[in-house]
Structure formats: structure tokens, C-alpha cells
N, C-alpha and C positions, 0 to 999 in steps of 0.2 A: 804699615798695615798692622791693626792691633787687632789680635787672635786666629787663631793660624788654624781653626777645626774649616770643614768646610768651606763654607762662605768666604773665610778670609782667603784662602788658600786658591778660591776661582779667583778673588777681585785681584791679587796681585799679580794673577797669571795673566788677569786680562788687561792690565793697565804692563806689562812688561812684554806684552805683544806689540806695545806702543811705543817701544822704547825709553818707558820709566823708568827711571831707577826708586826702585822699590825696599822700603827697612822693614825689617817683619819683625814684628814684637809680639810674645807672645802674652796674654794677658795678664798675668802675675806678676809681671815687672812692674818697680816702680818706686824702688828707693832714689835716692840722691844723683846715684851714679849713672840708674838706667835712664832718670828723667834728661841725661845729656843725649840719649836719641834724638829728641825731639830736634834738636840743636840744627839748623840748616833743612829741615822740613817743609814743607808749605802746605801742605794737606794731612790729616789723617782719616786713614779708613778704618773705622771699627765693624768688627763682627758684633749681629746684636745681644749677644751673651756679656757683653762685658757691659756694666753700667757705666754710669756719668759719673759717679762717684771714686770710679779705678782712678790712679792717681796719675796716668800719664791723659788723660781723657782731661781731667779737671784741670791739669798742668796746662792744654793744650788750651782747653778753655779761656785758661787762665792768662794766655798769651796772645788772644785772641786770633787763633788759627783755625779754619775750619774745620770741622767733623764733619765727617759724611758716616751716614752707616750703606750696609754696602748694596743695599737696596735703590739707593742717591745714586752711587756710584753709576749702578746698572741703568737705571733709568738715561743717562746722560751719555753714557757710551751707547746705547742699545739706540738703533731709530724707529724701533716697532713702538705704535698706540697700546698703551697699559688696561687691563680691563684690572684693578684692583677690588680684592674681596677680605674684610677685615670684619669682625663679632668677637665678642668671648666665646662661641661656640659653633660650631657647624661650619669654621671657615676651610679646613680641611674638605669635606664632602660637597660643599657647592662650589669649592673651586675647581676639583676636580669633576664634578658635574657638569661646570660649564664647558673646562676643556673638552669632554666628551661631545657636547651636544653642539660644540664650535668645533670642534676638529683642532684645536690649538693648544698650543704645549704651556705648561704650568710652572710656574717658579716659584720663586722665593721663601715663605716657611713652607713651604712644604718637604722642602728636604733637597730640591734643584736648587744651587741660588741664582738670581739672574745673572749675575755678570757669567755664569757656565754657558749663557745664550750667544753672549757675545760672538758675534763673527759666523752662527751658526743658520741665520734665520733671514730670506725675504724682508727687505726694511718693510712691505707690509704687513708682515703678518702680525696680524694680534697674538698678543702675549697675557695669559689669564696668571693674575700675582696674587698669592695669597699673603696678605702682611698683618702681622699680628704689632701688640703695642710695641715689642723691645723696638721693632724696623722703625717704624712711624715715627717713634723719639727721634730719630737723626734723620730727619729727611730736609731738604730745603727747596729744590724746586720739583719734587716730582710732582705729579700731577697725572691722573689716570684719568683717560678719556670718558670711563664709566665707574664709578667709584662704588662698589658694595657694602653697608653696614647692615649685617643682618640682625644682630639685637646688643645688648649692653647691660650687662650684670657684673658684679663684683670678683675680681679674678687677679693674681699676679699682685696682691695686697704687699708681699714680702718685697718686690722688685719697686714700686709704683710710689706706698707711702699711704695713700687717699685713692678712695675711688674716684675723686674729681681728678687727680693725675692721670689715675690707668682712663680715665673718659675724655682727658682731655689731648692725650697720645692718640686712641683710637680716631678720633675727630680729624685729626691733624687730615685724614684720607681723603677730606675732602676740601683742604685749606688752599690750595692751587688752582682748582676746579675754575674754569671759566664758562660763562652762557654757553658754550656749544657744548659742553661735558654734558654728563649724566647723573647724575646723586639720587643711585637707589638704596632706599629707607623703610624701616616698620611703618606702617601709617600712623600718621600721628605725630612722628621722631621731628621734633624742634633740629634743623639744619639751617642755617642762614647763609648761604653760598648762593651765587647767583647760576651753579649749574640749573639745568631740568632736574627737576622733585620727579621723582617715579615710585609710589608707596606699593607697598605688596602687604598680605597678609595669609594666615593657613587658609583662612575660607575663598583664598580668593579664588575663581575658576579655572583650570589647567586646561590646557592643550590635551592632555592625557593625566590618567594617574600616575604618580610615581611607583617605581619601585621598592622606594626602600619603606619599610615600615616607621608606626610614629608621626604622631604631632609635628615634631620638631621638624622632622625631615619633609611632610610636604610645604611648611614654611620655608625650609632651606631649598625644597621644588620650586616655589613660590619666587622666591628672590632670582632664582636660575633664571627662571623662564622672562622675567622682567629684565634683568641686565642682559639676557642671547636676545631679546627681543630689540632691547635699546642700542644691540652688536649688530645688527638686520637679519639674524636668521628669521627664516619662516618658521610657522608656526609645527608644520609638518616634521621639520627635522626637531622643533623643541619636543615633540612629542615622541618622536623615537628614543630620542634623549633621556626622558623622565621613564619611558617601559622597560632599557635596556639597561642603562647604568645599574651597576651593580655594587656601589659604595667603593668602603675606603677600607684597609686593614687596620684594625683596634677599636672601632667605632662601630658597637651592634654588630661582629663579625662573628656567623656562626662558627666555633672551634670544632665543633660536633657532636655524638651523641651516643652516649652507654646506657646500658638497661632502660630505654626509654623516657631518660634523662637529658636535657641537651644543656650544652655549655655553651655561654657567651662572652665573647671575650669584645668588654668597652674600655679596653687598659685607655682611652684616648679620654675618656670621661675625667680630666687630671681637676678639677672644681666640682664646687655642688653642683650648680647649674646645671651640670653638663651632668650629672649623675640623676636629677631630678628628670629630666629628660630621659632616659635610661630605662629608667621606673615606670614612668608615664607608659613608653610604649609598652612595655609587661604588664600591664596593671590587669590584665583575665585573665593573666595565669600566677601560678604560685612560685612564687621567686627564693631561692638562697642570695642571700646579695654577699658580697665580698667587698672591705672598703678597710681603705687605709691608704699609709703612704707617706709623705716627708709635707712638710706642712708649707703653709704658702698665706697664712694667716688669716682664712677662712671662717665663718659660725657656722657650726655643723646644725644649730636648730632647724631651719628649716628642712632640712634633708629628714633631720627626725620627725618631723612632724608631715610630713609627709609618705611617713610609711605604713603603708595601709594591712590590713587583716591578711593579701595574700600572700607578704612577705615573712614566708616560714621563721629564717632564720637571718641575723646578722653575725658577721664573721670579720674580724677587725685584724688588720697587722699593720706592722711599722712604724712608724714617729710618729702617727696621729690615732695610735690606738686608745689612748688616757681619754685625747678629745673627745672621740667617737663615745667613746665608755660611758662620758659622763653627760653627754647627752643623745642617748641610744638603751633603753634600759634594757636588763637581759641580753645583752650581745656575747656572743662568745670567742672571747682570745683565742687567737692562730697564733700570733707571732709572726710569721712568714707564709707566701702564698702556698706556698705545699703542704703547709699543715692545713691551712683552712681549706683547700681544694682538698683534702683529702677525710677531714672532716663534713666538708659540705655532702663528698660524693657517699659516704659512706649513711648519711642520712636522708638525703635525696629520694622521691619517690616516680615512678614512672610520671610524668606528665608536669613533675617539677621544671623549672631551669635554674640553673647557677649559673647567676650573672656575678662578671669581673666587671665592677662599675666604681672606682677606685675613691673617685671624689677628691682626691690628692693627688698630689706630686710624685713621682717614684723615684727620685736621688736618694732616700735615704738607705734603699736597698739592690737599686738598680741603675744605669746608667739612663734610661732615655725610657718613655712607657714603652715605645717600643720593641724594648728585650724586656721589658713587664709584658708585655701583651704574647713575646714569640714564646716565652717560659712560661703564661699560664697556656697554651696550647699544646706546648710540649709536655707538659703536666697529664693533660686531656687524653692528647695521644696515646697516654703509657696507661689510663686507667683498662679494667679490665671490661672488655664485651659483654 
């Protein structure tokens, strides 16, 4: 087992309920001496943080042993039907969408990973996966009874190489798919698989309105209500679904609100794309935007060019403050998120919002957005009434 955070730490638990014997390597190994792990192996499981490139991974490669990432793994242990949901953006909130409007429990990037399923679940029960590119690179026979792409933009540059790569990983979600599957798509989206085509778009018609605010999100409605529809719910429960979900934490999550100010915390916006989106939903009101973060080899132009007269103020920190800088005219350096949230708040007008909508990566000052998202809230918290 290579990489031992999470994920790797379910797959060996669950393959050692099987009486595996299990070598656990931790991903930083990899000189001369460590590559004799491999030695008497016949599988490796990698956690999807570690690349192809780590030197026991290409070793393994290299001997032609298989990889599984540990997505593979779960699929194969687990006997529950897959509803998988994979995009550059919004896979977090419609997977979790789906779960709600299915009644069915969520894995894989989401932060569950599946093999934690293992042993735990009715073999019928549906299983909603959210799988981003790093999973999908190591996959070999999964195959999701319903496969979700909900759009494809440039994302994970630093990991990937080429957009053709990070698009040709996303794709793979639907490489297994046979005639009785599902392959739902943007209308339009070239997929050559011989699943069922099921196109969605924002305009398309709901069952209900969604909840959550945004463009983006009645798209990601959109996608929901098409793969729970292709799952057989009725349309009744889709529509409870889209009134009642209440989102995801980091994504457009109200932090709250001083002197008639309110703060938004999109630490999950970790691309433009996903910050363009952001934007888009604020666009009647007057915005403080917050953006920075550790770089992922991104072009900030279009995010610039995209910001309209209501965006008061730009406020940049971390490893991508130079980028922002130099294509963001007039922004103002924070450094870090406390100074700009405390710059933003202290210029801020009643009926403003300061949005945390990063457009980057948060390694270079944080561990995961997620303690970027829980520390600008706790930022929020501490301002004064």
C-alpha cells in the first residue's frame, strides 16, 4: 500500500480483513534500498496523491506489476452498483446532492474513501463516488453503472502536464461503461461509449427549483436530477431534493455577517473556473473578492477579465499573488488571509460581500482548503458586531 493518509490506511484495513498481508509504504520512499519493497509483491495500491512519477509506482510499472488506485481496489471488493460523478468543478455539491435526493451514502474524493464501505452496506445499495482526475488515472476495471461528467475545463496543470492528459483521465469515467450503463454529459459533450447518452443543461426544466444559488449550481441541479432520474427515483423525491439540500461546506458557504456585511467563504473554489463561477453568482452585488494561494499552473486572464465594476476591491495572498498582480491591475497585497480579511472588513460597506473565492491551491499556506475555509470563518467569527 503506497501512502498511508486516509484512503490508503481504509484500503489496507480492508484488504487485511481478507487476510492480506499488506506492506505499507509511505509515499516518499524510494531510493535503491526502499524500491526492494516491491520485491515479492504482486499488487500495488496507491493513495491518489502520489503520482505515476514517485519512484516505487514507475518501479512497479516498470516491472509490470499492477496499480490499482484505491478507488480500483473498492470497486472490486465492494458489490454495490457505482453512481460515479467526476468535472473540474461542482463534483463535490452534486455528489453530495445526489446522495441526499438518493438516500445513499458518498465516497471517494469526497473525503469517505470507498474501500471505508467495505463490509458496511446491503450489496444493493447504491453507492454515489465522487472521483476526480488523480482516482481515475489508476482505475482498470471499474465501471459505474451511471457515470456523471458534469463540465471540463483546465484544472491540476501542475499534476496532469496538458489539458489533453487532465481530459483524458477525467474521460477514463466512462471507459468501462457498457449498453446498460448511463453516460450523463453537458449537451453537446463528444463521448463515444456505447452507454445511454443523457445530456443535461442550466436551462433544462427541474422538477423544482434548486436551492442553492447560481448558474453553476442549477447546472449541477440539472446533472442531479438526470443521473437520480437514470437511478429510478421519482421525480417527487428529485424535487424535494433540489428544495431541501442545503450545499457543501467551502463552496458559497455563508460564514456570516458584521455591520451588514456578509462573508462568504468558496475556499473550495481551489481554479479559476471555479472562482468564475463565484463571481457569476454575486454579480448584483458589490463584491470584495479574496484570491491567492499556491499555484497549480493556471492563466489568471480570464478571471481578470472577467471582473466587472461590482467588484469593489481585489485582495491577493500567497504564491500566486505576483500572478494575480500582474494580471489584476490595482489589487491589493495581504500576504496572508488575515490581513486581507481584515483589510477587506475594515473597508467593506453595509450590503458589500467578501467573498473567499481563492482561484488557487492552498499548500503554500495551508494544509488542505479545508483549514483555508475553517480559518477564514474563524477570522469572520472573531470580527466585531
Amino acid at each position: 500500500m503506497l501512502g498511508l493518509a486516509r484512503s490508503g490506511r481504509a484500503a489496507a484495513a480492508a484488504l487485511e480483513r481478507r487476510g492480506v498481508e499488506v506492506v505499507r509504504a509511505d509515499r516518499e520512499l524510494g531510493n535503491d534500498g526502499e524500491l526492494s519493497l516491491l520485491d515479492g509483491i504482486e499488487l500495488v495500491v496507491k493513495s491518489p496523491g502520489v503520482p505515476a512519477e514517485a519512484p516505487l509506482v514507475a518501479t512497479a510499472h516498470g516491472r509490470g506489476m499492477p496499480v490499482w488506485g484505491e478507488v480500483e481496489l473498492g470497486y472490486r471488493l465492494l458489490p454495490n452498483p457505482l453512481l460515479g460523478v467526476t468535472g473540474t468543478n461542482g463534483k463535490t455539491t452534486t455528489a453530495e446532492w445526489l446522495g441526499f435526493i438518493l438516500d445513499a451514502p458518498v465516497a471517494g474524493n469526497v473525503g469517505r474513501a470507498l474501500t471505508e464501505l467495505d463490509g458496511a452496506l446491503a450489496p444493493e445499495q447504491l453507492v454515489v463516488c465522487e472521483l476526480s482526475s488523480f482516482q481515475l488515472e489508476d482505475i482498470d476495471e471499474l465501471r459505474p453503472r451511471i457515470a456523471v461528467l458534469l463540465n471540463l475545463e483546465p484544472d491540476h496543470l501542475d499534476r496532469h502536464g496538458s489539458f489533453d492528459a487532465y481530459r483524458d483521465a477525467k474521460l477514463r469515467v466512462f471507459e468501462n461503461q457498457t449498453s446498460g450503463d448511463t453516460a450523463v454529459v453537458p449537451r453537446g459533450f463528444p463521448v463515444d461509449r456505447p452507454a445511454r447518452r443523457v445530456e443535461f443543461t442550466a436551462d433544462d426544466e427541474l422538477p423544482a427549483e434548486p436551492s442553492l444559488r447560481g448558474a453553476h449550481n442549477r447546472e449541477n441541479a440539472a446533472a442531479a436530477t438526470a443521473a437520480a432520474r437514470a437511478a429510478g427515483a421519482p421525480d417527487e423525491a428529485i424535487a424535494r431534493g433540489l428544495r431541501e439540500f442545503r450545499g457543501v461546506p467551502h463552496r458559497l458557504e455563508a460564514a456570516g455577517e458584521r455591520r451588514g456585511v456578509r462573508y462568504v467563504n468558496d475556499s473550495k473554489a481551489t481554479n479559476v473556473a471555479a472562482a468564475l463561477r463565484a463571481l457569476a453568482a454575486y454579480e448584483e452585488e458589490p463584491v470584495r473578492l479574496i484570491l491567492g494561494g499556491s499555484r497549480k499552473g493556471e492563466d489568471f486572464a480570464p478571471l481578470a477579465a472577467a471582473l466587472g465594476p461590482n467588484v469593489r476591491a481585489v485582495y491577493v495572498i500567497g504564491e500566486t499573488a505576483d500572478e494575480l498582480a500582474r494580471a489584476i491591475p490595482d489589487v491589493i497585497r495581504a500576504g496572508d488571509l488575515a490581513t486581507a480579511l481584515d483589510r477587506a472588513a475594515a473597508a467593506a460597506q453595509p450590503g458589500e460581500v467578501v467573498l473567499l473565492s481563492p482561484a488557487s491551491a492552498s499548500y503554500d499556506q495551508y494544509a488542505n482548503f479545508e483549514e483555508r475555509g475553517e480559518e477564514f470563518k474563524r477570522l469572520v467569527a472573531n470580527l466585531p458586531m
